[in-house]
C-alpha positions in Angstrom: 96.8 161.5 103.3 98.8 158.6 104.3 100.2 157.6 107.8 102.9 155.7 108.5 103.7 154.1 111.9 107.2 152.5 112.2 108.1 149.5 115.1 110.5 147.4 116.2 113.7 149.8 116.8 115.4 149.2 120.0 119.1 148.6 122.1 121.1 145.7 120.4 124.3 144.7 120.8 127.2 145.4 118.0 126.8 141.9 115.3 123.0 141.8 116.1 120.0 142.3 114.1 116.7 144.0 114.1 114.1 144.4 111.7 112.2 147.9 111.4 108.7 147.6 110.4 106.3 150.3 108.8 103.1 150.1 108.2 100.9 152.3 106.4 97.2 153.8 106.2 95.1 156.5 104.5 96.2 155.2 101.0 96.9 152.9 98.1 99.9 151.5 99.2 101.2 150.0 96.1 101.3 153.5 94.3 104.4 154.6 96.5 107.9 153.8 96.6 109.1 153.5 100.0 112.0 154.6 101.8 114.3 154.1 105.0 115.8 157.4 106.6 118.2 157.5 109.5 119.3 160.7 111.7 121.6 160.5 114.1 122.5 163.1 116.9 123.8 166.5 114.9 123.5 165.0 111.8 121.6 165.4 108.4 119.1 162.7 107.8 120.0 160.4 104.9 118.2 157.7 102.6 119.0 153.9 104.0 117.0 151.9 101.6 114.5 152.2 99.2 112.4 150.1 97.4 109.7 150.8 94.4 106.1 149.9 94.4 106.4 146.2 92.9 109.6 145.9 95.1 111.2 144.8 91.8 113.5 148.3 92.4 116.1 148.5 95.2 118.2 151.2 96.2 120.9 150.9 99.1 123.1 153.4 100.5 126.9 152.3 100.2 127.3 152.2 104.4 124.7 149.3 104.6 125.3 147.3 101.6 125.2 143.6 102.4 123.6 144.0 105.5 120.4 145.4 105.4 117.7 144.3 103.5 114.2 146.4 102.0 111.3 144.7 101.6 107.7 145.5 101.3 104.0 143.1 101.3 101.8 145.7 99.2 98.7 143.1 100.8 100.0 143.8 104.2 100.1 147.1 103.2 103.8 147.1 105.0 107.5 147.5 104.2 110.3 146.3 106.0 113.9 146.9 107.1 115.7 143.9 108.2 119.3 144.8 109.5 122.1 142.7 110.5 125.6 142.7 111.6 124.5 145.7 113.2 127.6 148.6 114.2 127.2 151.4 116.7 127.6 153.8 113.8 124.0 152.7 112.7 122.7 154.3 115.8 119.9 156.7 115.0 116.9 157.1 114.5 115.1 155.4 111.7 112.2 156.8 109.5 110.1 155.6 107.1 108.9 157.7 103.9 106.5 157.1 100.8 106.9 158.6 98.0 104.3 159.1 94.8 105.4 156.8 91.7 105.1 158.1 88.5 106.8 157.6 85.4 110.0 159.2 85.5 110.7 157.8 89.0 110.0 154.4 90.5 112.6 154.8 93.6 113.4 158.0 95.1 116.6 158.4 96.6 116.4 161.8 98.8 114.2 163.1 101.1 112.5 165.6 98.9 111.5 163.0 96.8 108.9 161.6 99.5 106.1 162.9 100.1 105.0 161.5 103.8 106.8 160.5 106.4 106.8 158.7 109.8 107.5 159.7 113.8 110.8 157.8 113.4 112.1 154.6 115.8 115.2 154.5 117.7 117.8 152.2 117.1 120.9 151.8 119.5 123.8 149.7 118.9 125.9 149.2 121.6 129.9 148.2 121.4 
């Protein structure tokens, strides 16, 4: 069973940056690929970023191309969203995932591909 505990959402101002962290327990972390979920108020909850297990693998949903960045330290057993040039419509609120690797998929993209999830951080971007 793994946990995941995310930190460092908060209220920031339209153009600013935070950086989301997630750190894990209860298992090998290098034998999931990670994710970045966001939900906002009446809305489905949708993939951010993903990364695989080396971090070698990147996937980034279209709406935050160029401006938010996945990362992971597999010794820090920790992976990381930095975000910048932050808009109000990134309000929500942000969840980390991990999801099994295996062969036929190194990165997931959707939420049934991951298997454990976080309690979610809230972000607010103010105009």
């Amino acid at each position: 069973q793994v946990q995941l505990v995310e930190s460092g959402g908060g209220l920031v101002q339209a153009g600013g940056s935070l950086r989301l962290s997630c750190a894990a327990s209860g298992g090998t972390f290098s034998r999931y690929f990670m994710g970045w979920f966001r939900q906002a108020p009446g809305k489905e909850r949708n993939v951010v970023a993903a990364i695989s297990w080396s971090g070698g693998e990147t996937y980034y949903a279209d709406s935050v191309k160029g401006r938010f960045t996945i990362s992971r330290d597999n010794d820090k057993n920790t992976v990381y969203l930095q975000m910048n040039s932050l808009i109000p419509e990134d309000t929500a609120v942000y969840y980390c995932a991990a999801g099994s690797s295996s062969e036929s998929r190194c990165v997931g993209t959707m939420g049934v591909d991951y298997d454990y999830w976080g309690q979610g951080t809230q972000v607010t971007v103010s105009s």
